[in-house]
C-alpha positions as CSV (number, residue, x, y, z in Angstrom):
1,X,73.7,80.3,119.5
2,X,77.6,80.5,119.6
3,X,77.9,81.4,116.0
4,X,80.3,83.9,114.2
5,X,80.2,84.8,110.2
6,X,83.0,84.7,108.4
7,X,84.0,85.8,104.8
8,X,84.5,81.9,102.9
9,X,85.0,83.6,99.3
10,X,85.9,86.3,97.7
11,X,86.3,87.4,93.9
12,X,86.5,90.4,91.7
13,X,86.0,91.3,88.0
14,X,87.0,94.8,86.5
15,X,85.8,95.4,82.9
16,X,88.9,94.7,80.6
17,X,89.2,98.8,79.0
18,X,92.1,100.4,80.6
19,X,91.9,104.0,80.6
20,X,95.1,105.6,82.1
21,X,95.5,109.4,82.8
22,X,97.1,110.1,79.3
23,X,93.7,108.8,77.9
24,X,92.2,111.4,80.1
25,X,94.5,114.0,78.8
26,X,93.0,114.1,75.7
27,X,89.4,114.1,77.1
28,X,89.8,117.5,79.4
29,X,92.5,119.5,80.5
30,X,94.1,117.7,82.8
31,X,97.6,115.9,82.9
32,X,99.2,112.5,84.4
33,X,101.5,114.4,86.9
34,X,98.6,116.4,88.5
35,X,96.4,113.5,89.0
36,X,98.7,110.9,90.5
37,X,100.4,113.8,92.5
38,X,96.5,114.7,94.2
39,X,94.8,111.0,94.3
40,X,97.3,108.8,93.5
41,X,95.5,107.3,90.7
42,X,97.3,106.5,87.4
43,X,94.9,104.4,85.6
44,X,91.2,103.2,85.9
45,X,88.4,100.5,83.9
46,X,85.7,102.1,81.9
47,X,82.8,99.7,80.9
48,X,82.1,99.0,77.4
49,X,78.5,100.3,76.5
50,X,75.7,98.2,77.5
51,X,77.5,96.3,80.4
52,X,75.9,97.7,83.9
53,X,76.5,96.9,87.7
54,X,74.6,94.1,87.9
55,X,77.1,92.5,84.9
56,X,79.7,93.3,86.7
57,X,78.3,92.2,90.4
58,X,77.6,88.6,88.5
59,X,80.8,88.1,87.3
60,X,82.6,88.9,90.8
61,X,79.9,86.2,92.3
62,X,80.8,83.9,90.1
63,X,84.3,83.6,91.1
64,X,83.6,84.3,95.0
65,X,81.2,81.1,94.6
66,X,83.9,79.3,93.4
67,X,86.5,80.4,95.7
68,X,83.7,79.4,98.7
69,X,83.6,75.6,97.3
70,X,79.9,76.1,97.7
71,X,77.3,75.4,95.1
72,X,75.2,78.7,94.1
73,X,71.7,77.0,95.7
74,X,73.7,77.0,99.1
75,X,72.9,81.2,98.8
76,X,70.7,82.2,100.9
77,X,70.2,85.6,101.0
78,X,71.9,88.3,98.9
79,X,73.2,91.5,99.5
80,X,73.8,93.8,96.9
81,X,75.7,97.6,97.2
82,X,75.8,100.1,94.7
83,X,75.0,103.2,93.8
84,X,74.6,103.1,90.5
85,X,72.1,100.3,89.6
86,X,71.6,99.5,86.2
87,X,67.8,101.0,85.8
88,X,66.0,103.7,88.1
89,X,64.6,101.3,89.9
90,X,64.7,98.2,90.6
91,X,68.0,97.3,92.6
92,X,70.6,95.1,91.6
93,X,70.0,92.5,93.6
94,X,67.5,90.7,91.8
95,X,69.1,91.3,88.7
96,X,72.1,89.3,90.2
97,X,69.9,87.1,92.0
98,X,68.1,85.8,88.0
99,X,71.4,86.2,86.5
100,X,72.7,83.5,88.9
101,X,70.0,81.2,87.9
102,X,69.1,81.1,91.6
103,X,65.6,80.4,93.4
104,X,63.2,83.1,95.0
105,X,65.4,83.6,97.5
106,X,65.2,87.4,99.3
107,X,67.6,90.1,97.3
108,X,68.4,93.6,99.9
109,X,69.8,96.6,98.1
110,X,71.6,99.0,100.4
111,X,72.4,102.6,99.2
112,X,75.1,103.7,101.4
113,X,77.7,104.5,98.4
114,X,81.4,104.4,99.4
115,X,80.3,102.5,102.6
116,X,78.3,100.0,100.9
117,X,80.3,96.9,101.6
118,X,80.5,97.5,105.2
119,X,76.9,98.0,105.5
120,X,76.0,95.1,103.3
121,X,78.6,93.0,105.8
122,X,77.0,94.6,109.2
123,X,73.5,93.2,107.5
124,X,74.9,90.2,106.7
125,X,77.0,89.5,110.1
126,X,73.7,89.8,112.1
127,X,71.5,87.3,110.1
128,X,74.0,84.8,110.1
129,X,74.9,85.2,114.4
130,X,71.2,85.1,114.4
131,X,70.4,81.9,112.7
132,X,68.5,83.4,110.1
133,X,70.8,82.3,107.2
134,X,73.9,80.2,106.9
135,X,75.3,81.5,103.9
136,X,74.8,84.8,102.5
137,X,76.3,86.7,98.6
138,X,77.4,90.4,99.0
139,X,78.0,91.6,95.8
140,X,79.5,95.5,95.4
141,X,79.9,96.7,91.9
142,X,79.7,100.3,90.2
143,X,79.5,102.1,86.6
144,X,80.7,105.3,87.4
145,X,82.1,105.8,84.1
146,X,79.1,106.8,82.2
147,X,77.7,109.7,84.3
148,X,80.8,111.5,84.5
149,X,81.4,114.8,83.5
150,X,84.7,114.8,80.8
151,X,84.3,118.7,80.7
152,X,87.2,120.9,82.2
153,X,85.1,121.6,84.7
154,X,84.2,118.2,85.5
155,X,87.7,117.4,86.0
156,X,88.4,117.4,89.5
157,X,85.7,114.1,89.8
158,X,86.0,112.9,86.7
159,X,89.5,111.8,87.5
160,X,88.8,109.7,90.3
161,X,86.7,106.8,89.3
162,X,86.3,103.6,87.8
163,X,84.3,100.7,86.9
164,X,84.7,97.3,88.7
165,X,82.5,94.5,90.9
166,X,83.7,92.4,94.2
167,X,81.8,89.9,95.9
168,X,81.8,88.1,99.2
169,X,80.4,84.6,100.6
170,X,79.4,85.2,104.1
171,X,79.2,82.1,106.1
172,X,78.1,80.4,109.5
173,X,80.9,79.1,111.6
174,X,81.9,77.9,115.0
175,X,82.9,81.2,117.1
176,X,85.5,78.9,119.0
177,X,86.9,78.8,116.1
178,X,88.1,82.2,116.8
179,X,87.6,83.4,113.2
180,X,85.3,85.8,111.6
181,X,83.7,89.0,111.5
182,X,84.5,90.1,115.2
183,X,82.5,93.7,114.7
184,X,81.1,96.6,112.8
185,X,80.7,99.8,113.2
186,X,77.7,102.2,111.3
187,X,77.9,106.0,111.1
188,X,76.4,108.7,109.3
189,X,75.7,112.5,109.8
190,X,73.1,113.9,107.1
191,X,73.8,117.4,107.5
192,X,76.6,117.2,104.7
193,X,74.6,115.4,102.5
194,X,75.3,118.3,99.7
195,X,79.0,118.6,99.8
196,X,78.9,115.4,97.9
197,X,75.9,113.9,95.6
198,X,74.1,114.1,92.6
199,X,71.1,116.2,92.7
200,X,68.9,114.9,89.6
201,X,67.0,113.3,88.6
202,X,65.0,114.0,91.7
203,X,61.2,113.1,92.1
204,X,60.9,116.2,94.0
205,X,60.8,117.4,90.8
206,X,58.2,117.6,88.5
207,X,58.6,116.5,85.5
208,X,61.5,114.5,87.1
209,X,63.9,114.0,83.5
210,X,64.1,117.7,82.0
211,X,66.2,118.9,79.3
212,X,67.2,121.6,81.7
213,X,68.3,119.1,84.4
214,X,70.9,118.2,81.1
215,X,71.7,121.5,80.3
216,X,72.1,122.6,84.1
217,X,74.6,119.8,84.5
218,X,73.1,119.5,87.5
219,X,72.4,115.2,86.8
220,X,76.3,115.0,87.3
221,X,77.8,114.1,90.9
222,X,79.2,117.4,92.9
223,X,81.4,117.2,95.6
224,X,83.4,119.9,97.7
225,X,86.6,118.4,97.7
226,X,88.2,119.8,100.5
227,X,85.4,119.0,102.9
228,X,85.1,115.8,102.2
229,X,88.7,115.0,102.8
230,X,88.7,116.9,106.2
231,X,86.0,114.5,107.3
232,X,87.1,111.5,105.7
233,X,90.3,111.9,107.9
234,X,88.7,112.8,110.6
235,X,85.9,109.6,110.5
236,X,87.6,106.9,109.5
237,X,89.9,106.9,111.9
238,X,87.2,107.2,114.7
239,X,85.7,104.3,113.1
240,X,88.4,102.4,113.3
241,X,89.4,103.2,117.1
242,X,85.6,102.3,118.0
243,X,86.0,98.8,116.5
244,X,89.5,98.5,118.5
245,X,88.0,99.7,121.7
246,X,84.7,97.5,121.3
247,X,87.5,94.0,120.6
248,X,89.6,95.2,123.5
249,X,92.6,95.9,121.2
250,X,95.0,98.3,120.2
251,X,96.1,99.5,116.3
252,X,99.3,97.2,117.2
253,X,97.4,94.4,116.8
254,X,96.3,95.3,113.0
255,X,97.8,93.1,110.9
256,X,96.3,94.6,107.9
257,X,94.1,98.4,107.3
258,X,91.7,97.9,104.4
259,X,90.9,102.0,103.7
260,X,88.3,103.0,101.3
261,X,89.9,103.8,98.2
262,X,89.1,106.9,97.6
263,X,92.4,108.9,97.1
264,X,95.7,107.8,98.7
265,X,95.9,111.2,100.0
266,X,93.3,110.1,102.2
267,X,94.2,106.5,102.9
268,X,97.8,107.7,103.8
269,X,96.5,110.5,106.1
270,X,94.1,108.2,107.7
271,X,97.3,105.6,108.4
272,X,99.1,108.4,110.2
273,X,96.4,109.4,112.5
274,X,96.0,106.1,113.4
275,X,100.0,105.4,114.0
276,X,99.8,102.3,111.8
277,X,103.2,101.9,109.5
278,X,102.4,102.7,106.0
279,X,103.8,99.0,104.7
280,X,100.1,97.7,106.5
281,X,98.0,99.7,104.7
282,X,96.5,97.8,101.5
283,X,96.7,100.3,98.7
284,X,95.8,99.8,95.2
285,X,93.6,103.1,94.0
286,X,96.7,103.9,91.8
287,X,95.3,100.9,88.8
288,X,91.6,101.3,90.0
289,X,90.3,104.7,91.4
290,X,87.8,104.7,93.4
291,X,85.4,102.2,92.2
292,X,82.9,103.7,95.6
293,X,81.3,100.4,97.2
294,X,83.4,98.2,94.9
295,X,86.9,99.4,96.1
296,X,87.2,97.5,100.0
297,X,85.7,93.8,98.3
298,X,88.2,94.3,95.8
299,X,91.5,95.0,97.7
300,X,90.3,92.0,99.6
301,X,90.0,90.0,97.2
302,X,93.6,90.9,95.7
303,X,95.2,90.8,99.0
304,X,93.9,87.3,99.8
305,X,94.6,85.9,96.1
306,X,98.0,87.3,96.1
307,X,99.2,85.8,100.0
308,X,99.3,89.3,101.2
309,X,96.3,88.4,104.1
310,X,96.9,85.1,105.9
311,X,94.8,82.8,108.0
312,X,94.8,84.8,111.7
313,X,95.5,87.9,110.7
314,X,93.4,90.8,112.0
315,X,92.0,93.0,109.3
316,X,90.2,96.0,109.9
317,X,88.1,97.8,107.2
318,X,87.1,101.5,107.0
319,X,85.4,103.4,104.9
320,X,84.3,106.7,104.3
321,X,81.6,108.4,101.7
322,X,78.5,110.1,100.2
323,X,75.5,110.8,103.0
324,X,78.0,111.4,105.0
325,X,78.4,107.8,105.6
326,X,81.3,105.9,107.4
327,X,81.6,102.4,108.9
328,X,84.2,100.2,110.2
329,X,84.7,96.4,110.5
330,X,87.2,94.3,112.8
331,X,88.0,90.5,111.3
332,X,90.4,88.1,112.0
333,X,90.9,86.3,108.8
């Protein structure tokens, strides 16, 4: 088969509550200049109550449906990233997959946190060269919101996310057409698993759901800050020089970096490393934070709605996050 997957649609939805960082100001002690001067970030979207991933996930496939000219029963297959699903268990994939209205087709959830997307596409990018499916949903969407701790000494996390759903048609296409996903790259080292994640509820524990587990604070995400940035710049760039290297090209060729928006620290750090001018790095943490799985889908989306990503252009994607985790993907739009 001589077949290539490419990206056909793409949409995103972000719940419509603001929350900038003088809402936050009144929550802990915290203030506008010291969180835009360390992430970047100056506001985010909360979730009203009762709205979940999957809400948000169905509203982003809606629009990527759309933008594909396809017909929902032309899904396949869909691929669904988060890490905060809406119940324990199940995924969110079948949630998406009734809320579509669609038929009993399969529904994968991946739980690979900030590099969600890009393990959802790798999935996706070898069914389709394989001629398993034609057309395939990604959806990536996140609550973060609601398990945050607003406590000063919470603070340092609590800052950095938000709420917000992007989702992707992946598609079959001619590969002399010279236009696609050319590559992807998975990592992950487990040995830093505890320098960022949330430790309960745990099944390891019995009972799992304890009033200590509450009291402990312990059902909160944790993350060592400083470690996580010294690998994020050290990984992502890796990533990226592996897809480069495996395509036979150099960062000159980049049209476009897609960085996981985690905190523009980070994403500007990873730019220099890599020698690619600042003005091609896609940026947009500072009216989002990092909305984890959700954040590369939806500064695609925004860069391909707005003109900003053109037909040809080469576009590579990094990400780096909880597990440790980090991918990369190579596409030429």
């Amino acid at each position: 088969m001589n077949l290539i997957s490419r990206i056909k649609g793409t949409g995103h939805y972000v719940p419509p509550l603001t929350v900038t960082n003088f809402d936050l100001e009144k929550e802990m002690d915290t203030s506008d200049e010291w969180i835009r001067k360390r992430t970047g970030i100056r506001e985010r979207h909360y979730v009203e109550p009762g709205v979940g991933s999957s809400d948000l996930a169905y509203e982003a496939s809606k629009i990527a449906i759309q933008d594909a000219g396809i017909k929902k029963d032309d899904i396949e297959f869909i691929i669904a990233a988060t890490l905060s699903p809406d119940h324990y268990f199940p995924g969110i994939g079948v949630m998406v997959q009734s809320k579509l209205g669609l038929g009993n087709i399969g529904a994968l959830d991946v739980r690979n946190q900030c590099s969600g997307f890009l393990y959802a596409l790798s999935v996706a990018d070898q069914y389709i060269k394989t001629g398993r499916y034609k057309t395939i949903l990604i959806v990536a969407a996140e609550v973060q919101s609601t398990n945050l701790d607003y406590s000063d000494e919470g603070r340092h996390l609590a800052v950095l996310f938000g709420d917000g759903g992007a989702a992707a048609v992946i598609e079959a296409a001619d590969k002399e057409e010279n236009r696609g996903i050319l590559s992807t790259h998975l990592f992950s080292d487990g040995n830093y698993m505890q320098k960022l994640w949330m430790e309960t509820p745990s099944p390891k524990e019995k009972p799992t759901f304890t009033y200590d587990i509450i009291d402990s604070k312990r059902c909160f995400p944790k993350m060592d800050g400083k470690h996580v940035f010294v690998n994020a710049v050290e990984n992502m760039p890796k990533a990226v020089w592996a897809a480069l290297e495996y395509n036979n090209m150099t960062i000159d060729d980049v049209d476009h970096l897609i960085p996981h928006q985690a905190n523009d620290r980070i994403s500007l750090m990873v730019a220099k490393k890599l020698g690619i001018p600042v003005p091609k790095v896609i940026r947009n943490i500072d009216r989002y934070g990092n909305t984890t799985a959700a954040s590369i889908p939806i500064a695609l989306d925004e860069s391909v709605k707005n003109g900003r990503i053109k037909k040809g252009d080469i576009i590579v994607l990094t990400a780096f996050g909880s597990g440790y985790t980090w991918a990369s993907a190579l596409m030429r739009w």
